[in-house]
N, CA, C and O atoms as a GROMACS GRO file, in nm:
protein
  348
    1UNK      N    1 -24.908  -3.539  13.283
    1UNK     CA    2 -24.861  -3.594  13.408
    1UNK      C    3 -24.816  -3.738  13.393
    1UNK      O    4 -24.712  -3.779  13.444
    2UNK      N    5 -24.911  -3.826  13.310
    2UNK     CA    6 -24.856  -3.966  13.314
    2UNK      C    7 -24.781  -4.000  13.215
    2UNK      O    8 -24.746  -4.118  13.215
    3UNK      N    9 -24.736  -3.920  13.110
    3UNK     CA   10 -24.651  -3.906  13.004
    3UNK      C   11 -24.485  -3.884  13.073
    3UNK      O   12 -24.401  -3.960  13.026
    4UNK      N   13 -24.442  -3.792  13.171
    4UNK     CA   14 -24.388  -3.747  13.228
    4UNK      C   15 -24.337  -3.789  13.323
    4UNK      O   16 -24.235  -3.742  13.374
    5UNK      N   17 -24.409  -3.899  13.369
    5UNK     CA   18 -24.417  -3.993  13.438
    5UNK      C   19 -24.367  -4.124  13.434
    5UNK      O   20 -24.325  -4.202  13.520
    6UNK      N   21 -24.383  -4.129  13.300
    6UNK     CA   22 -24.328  -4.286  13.214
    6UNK      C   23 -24.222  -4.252  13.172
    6UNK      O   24 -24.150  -4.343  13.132
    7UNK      N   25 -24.168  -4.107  13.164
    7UNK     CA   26 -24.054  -4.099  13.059
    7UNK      C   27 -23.948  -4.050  13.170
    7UNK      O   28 -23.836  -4.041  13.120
    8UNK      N   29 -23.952  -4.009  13.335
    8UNK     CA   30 -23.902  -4.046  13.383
    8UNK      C   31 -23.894  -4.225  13.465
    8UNK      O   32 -23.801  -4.256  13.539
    9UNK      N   33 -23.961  -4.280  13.444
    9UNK     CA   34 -23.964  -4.435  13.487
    9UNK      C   35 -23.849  -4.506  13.388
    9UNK      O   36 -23.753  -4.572  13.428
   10UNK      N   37 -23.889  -4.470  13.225
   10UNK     CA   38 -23.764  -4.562  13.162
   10UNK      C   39 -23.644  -4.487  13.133
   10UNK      O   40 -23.561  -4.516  13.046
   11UNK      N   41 -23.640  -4.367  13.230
   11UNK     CA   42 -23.467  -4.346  13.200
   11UNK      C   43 -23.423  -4.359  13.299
   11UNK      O   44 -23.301  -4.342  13.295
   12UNK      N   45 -23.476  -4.395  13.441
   12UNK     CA   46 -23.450  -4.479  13.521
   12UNK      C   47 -23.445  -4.622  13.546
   12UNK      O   48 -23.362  -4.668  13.625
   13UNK      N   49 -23.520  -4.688  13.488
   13UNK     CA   50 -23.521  -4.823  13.356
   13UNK      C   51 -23.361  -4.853  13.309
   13UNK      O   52 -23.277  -4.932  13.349
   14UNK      N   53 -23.362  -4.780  13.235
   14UNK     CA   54 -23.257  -4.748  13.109
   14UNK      C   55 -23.113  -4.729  13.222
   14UNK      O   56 -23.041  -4.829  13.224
   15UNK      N   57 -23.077  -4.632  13.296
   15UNK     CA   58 -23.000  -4.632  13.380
   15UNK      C   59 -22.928  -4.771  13.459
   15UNK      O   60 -22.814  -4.811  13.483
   16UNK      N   61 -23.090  -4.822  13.486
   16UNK     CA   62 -23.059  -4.924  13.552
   16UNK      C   63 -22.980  -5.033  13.440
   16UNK      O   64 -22.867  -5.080  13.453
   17UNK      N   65 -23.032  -5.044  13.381
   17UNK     CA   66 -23.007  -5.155  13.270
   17UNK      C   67 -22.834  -5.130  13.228
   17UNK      O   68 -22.742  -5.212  13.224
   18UNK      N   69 -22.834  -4.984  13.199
   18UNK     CA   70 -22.682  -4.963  13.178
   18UNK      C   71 -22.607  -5.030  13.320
   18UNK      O   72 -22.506  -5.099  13.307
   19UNK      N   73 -22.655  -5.009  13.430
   19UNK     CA   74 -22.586  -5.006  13.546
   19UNK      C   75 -22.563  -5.160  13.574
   19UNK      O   76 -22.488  -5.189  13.666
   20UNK      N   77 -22.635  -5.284  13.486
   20UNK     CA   78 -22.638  -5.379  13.498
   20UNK      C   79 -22.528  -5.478  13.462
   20UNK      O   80 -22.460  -5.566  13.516
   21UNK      N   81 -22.552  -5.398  13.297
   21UNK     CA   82 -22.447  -5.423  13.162
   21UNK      C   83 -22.322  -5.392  13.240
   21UNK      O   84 -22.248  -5.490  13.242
   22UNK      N   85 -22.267  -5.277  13.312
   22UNK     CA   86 -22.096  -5.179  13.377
   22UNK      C   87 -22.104  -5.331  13.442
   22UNK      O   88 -22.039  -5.422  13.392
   23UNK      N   89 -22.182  -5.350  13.547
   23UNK     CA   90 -22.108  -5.430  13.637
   23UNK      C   91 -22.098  -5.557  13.597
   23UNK      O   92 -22.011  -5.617  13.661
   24UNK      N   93 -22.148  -5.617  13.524
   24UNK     CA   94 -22.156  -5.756  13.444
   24UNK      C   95 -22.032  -5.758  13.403
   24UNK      O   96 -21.956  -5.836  13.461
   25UNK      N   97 -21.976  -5.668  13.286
   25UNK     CA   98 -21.871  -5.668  13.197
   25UNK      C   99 -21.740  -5.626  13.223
   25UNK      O  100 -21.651  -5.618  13.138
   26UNK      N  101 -21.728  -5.598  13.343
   26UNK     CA  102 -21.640  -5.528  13.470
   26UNK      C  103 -21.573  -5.699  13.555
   26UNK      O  104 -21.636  -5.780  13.623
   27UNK      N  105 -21.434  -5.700  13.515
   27UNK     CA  106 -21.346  -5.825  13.630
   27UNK      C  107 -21.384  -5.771  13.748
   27UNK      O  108 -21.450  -5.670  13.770
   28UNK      N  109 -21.319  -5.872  13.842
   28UNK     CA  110 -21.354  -5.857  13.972
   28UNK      C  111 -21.256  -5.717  14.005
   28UNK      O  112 -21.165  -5.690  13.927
   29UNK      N  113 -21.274  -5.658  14.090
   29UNK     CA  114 -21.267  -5.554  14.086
   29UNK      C  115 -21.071  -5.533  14.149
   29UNK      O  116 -20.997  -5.436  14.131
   30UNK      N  117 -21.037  -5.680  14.231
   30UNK     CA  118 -20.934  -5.663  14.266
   30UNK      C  119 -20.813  -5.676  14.147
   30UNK      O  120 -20.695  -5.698  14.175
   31UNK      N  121 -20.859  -5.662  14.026
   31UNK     CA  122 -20.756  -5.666  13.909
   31UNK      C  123 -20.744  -5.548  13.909
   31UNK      O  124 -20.633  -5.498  13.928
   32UNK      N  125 -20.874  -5.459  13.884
   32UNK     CA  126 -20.843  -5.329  13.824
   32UNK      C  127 -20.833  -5.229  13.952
   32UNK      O  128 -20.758  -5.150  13.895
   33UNK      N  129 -20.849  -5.172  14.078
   33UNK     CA  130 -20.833  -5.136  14.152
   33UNK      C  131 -20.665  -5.147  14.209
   33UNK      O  132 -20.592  -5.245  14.190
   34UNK      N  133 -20.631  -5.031  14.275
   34UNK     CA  134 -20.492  -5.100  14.335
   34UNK      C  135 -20.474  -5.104  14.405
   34UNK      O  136 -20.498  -4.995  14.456
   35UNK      N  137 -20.422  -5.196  14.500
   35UNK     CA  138 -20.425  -5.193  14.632
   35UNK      C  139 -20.370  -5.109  14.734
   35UNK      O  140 -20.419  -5.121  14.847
   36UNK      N  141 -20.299  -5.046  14.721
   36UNK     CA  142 -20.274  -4.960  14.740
   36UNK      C  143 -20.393  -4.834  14.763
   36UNK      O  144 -20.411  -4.811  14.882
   37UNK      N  145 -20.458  -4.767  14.688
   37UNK     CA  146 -20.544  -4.696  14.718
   37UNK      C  147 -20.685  -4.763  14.816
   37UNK      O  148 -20.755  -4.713  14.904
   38UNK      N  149 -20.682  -4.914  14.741
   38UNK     CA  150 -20.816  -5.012  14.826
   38UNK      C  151 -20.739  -4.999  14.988
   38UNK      O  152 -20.826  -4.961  15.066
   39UNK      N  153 -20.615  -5.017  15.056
   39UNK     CA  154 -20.586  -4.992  15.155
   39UNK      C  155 -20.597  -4.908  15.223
   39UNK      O  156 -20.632  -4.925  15.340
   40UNK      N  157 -20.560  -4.748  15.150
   40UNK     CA  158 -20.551  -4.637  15.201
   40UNK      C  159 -20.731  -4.590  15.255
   40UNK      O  160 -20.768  -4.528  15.355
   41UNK      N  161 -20.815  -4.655  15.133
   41UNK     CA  162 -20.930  -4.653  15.127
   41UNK      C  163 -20.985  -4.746  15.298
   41UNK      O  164 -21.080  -4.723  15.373
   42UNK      N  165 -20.916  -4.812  15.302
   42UNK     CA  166 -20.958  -4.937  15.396
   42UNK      C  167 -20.901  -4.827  15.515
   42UNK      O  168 -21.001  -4.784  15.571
   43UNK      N  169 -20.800  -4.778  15.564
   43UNK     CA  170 -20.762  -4.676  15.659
   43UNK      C  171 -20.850  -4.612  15.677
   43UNK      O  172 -20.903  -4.620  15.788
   44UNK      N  173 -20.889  -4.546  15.607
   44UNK     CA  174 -21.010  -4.418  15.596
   44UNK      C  175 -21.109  -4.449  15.637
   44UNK      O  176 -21.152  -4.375  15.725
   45UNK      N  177 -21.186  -4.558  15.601
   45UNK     CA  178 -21.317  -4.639  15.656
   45UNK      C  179 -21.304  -4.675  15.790
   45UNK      O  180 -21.398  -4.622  15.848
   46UNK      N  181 -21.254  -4.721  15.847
   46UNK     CA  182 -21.222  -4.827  15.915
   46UNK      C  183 -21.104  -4.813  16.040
   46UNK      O  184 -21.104  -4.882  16.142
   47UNK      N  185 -21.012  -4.711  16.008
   47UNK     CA  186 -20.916  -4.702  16.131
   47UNK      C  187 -20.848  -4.821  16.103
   47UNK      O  188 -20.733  -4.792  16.138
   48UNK      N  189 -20.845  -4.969  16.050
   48UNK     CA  190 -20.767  -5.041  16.109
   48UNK      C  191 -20.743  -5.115  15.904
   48UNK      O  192 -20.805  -5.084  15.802
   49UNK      N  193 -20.666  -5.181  15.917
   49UNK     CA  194 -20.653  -5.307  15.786
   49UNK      C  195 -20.618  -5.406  15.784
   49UNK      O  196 -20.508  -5.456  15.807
   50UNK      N  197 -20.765  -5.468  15.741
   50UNK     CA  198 -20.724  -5.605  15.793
   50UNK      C  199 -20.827  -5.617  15.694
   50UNK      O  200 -20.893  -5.520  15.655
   51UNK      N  201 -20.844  -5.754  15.646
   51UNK     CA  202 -20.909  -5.863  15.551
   51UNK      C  203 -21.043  -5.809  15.515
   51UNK      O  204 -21.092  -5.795  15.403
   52UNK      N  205 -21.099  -5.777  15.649
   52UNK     CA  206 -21.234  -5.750  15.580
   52UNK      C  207 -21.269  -5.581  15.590
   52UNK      O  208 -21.372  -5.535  15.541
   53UNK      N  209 -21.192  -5.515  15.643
   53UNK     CA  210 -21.194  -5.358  15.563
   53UNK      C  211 -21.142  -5.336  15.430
   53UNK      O  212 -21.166  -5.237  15.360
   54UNK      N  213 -21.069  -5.433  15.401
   54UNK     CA  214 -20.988  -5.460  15.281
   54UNK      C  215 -21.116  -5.508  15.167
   54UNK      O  216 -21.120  -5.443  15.063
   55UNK      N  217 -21.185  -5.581  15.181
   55UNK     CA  218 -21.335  -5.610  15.133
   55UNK      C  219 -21.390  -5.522  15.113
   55UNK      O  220 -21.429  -5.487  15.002
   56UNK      N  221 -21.410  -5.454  15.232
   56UNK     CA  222 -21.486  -5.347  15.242
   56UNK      C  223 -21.506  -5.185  15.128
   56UNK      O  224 -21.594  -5.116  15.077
   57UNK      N  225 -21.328  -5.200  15.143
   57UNK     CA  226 -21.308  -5.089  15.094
   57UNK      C  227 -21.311  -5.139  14.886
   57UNK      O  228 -21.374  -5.074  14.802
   58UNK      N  229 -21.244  -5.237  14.865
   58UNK     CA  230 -21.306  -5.299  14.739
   58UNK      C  231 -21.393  -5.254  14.673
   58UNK      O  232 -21.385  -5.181  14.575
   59UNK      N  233 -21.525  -5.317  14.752
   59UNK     CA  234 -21.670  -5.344  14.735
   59UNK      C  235 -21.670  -5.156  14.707
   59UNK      O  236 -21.700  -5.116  14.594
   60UNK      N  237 -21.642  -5.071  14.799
   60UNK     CA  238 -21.724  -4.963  14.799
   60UNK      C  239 -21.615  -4.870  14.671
   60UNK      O  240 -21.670  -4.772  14.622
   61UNK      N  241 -21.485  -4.899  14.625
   61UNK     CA  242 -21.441  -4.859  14.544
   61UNK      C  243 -21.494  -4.916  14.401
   61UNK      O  244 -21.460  -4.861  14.296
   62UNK      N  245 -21.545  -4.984  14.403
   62UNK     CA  246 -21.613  -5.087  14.251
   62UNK      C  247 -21.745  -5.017  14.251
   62UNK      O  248 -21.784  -4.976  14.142
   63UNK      N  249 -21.833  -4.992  14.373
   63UNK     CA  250 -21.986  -4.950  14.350
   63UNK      C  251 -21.941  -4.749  14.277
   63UNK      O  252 -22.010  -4.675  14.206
   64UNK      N  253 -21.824  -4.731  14.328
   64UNK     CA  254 -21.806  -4.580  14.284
   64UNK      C  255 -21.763  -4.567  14.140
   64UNK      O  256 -21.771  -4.465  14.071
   65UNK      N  257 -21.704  -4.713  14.095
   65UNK     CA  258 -21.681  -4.704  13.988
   65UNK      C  259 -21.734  -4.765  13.901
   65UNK      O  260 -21.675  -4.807  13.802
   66UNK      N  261 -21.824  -4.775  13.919
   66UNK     CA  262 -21.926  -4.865  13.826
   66UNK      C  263 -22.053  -4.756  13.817
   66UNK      O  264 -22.131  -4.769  13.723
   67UNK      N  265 -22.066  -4.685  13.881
   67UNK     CA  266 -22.195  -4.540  13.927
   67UNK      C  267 -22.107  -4.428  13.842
   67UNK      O  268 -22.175  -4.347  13.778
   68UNK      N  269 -21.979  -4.416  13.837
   68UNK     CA  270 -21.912  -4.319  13.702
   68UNK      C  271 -21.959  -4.381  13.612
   68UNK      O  272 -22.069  -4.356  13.561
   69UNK      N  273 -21.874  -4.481  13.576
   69UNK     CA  274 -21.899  -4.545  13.431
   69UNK      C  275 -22.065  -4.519  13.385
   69UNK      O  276 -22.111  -4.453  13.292
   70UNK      N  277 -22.114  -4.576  13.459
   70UNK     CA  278 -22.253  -4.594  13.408
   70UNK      C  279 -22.322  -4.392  13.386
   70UNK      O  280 -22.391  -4.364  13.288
   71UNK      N  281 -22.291  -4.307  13.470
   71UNK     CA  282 -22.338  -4.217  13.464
   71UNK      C  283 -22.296  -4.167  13.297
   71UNK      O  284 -22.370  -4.125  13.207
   72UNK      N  285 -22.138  -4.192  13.299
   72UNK     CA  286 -22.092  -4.132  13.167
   72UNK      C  287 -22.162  -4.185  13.042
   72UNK      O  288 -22.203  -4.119  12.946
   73UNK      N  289 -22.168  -4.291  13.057
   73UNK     CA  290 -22.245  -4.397  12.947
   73UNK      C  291 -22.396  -4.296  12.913
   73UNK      O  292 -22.445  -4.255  12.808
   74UNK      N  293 -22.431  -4.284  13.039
   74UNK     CA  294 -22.607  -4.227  13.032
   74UNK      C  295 -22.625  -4.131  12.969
   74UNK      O  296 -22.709  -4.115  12.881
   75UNK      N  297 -22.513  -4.022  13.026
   75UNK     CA  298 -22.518  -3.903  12.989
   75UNK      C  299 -22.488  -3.878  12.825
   75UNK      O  300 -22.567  -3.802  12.769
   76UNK      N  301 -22.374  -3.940  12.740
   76UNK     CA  302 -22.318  -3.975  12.628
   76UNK      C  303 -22.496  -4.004  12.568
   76UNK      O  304 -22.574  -3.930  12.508
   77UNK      N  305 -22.510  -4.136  12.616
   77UNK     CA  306 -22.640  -4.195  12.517
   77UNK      C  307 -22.782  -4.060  12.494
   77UNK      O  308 -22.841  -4.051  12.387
   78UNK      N  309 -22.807  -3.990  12.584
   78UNK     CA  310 -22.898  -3.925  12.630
   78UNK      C  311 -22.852  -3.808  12.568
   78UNK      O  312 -22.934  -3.716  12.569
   79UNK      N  313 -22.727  -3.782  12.506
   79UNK     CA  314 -22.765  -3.638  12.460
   79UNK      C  315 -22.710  -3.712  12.290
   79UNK      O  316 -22.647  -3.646  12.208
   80UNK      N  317 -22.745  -3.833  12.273
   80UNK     CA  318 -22.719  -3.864  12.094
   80UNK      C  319 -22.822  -3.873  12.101
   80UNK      O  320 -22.875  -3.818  12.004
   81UNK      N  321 -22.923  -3.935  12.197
   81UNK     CA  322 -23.066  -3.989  12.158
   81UNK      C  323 -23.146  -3.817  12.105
   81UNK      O  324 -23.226  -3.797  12.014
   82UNK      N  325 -23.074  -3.696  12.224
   82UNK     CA  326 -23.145  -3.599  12.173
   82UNK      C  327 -23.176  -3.531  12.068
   82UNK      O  328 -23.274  -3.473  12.024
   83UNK      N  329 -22.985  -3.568  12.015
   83UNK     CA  330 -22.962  -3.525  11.893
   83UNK      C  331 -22.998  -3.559  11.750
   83UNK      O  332 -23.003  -3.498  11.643
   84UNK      N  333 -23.023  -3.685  11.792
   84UNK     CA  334 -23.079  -3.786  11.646
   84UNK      C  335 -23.240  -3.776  11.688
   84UNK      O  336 -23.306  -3.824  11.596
   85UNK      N  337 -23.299  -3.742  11.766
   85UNK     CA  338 -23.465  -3.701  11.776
   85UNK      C  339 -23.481  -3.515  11.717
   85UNK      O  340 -23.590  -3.459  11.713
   86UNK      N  341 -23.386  -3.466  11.688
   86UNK     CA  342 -23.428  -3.289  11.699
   86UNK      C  343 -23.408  -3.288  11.517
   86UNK      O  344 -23.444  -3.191  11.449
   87UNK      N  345 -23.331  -3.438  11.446
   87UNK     CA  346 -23.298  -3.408  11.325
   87UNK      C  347 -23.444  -3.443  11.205
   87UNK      O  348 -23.432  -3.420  11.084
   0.00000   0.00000   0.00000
């Protein structure tokens, strides 16, 4: 139980830590995003566009893409870690 316990705690740990590293090493998000979709995004939210749905929609397009990245990262690391533990 407390084995099981710990070894879900540090791959939630570990997650986090990746999730730390994505967004650290990640520009601000209005380089890589386009505005265009951050607008359409800002419509969708919001009904209206203006400055701070425009924020809005940013912020919540960067947290979606920073929660991929990081998942892919996890998933990648987590099945080498399996693979180099079964050899």
């Amino acid at each position: 139980m407390a084995r099981t316990l710990a070894r879900s705690a540090s791959k939630i740990a570990f997650y986090v830590i990746i999730m730390l590293a994505v967004t650290r090493s990640l520009a601000d998000p209005k380089s890589y995003i386009n505005h265009d979709i951050a607008r359409q995004t800002a419509q969708l939210i919001s009904g209206d566009v203006n400055a701070d749905s425009l924020y809005d929609a940013f912020f919540y397009l960067d947290v979606v893409s920073v929660v991929a990245i990081t998942t892919a990262i996890y998933f990648i690391t987590m099945k080498l870690f399996k693979k180099i533990r079964s050899k």
